[in-house]
C-alpha positions as a Python dict, from the first residue, in 0.01 Angstrom:
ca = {
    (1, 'X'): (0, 0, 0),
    (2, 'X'): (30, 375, 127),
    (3, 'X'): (349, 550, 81),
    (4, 'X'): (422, 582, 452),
    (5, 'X'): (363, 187, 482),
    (6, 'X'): (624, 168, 224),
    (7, 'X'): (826, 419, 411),
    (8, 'X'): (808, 224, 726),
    (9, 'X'): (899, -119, 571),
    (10, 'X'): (1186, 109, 373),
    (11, 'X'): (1310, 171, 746),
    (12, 'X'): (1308, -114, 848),
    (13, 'X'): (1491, -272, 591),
    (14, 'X'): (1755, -15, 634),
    (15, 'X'): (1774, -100, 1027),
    (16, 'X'): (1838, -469, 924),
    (17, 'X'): (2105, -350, 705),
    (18, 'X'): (2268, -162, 1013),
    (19, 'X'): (2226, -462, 1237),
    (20, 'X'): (2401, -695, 969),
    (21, 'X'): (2704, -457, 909),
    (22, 'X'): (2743, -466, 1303),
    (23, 'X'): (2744, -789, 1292),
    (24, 'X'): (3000, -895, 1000),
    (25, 'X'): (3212, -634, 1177),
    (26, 'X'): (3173, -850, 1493),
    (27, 'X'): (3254, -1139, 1301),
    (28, 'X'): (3608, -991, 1152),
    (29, 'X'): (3694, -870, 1487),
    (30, 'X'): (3634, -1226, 1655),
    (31, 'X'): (3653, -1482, 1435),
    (32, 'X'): (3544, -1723, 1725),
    (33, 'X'): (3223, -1615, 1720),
    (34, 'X'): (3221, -1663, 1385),
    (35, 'X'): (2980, -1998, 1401),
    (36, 'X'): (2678, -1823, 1593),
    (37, 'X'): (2682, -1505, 1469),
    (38, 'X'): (2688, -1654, 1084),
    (39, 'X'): (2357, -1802, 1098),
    (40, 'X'): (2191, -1455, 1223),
    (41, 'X'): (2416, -1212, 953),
    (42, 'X'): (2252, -1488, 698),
    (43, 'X'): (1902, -1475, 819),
    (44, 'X'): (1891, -1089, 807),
    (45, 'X'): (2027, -1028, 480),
    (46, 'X'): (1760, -1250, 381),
    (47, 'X'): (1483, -1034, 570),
    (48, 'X'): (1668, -728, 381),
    (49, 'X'): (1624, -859, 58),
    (50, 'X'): (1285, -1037, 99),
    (51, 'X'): (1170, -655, 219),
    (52, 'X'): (1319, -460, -108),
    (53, 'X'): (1158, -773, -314),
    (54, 'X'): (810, -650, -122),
    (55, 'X'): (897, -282, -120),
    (56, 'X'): (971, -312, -539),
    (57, 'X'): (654, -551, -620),
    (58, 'X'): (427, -330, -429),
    (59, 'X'): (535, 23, -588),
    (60, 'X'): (514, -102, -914),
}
């Protein structure tokens, strides 16, 4: 992979990581929402770390 490639999935991993602190901040602010909003922080800290898992196989 090129290094702006990398740079790009870099960003967007970052993104995902800006989008899941929103959300666990939503979630300690409303604990209501708590039951939807669990299910998405989940699934993007999975996209986060699935991404740094690419980003560190493919640099190596």
């Amino acid at each position: 992979m090129t290094l702006p490639t990398l740079l790009l999935i870099l960003l967007f991993g970052i993104v995902m990581l800006l989008i899941g602190v929103g959300v666990l901040a939503m979630l300690l602010s409303r604990p209501a929402w708590c039951a939807p909003f669990a299910g998405a922080l989940a699934a993007m800290m999975l996209v986060v770390t699935i991404t740094g898992l690419l980003v560190d196989a493919t640099h190596r």
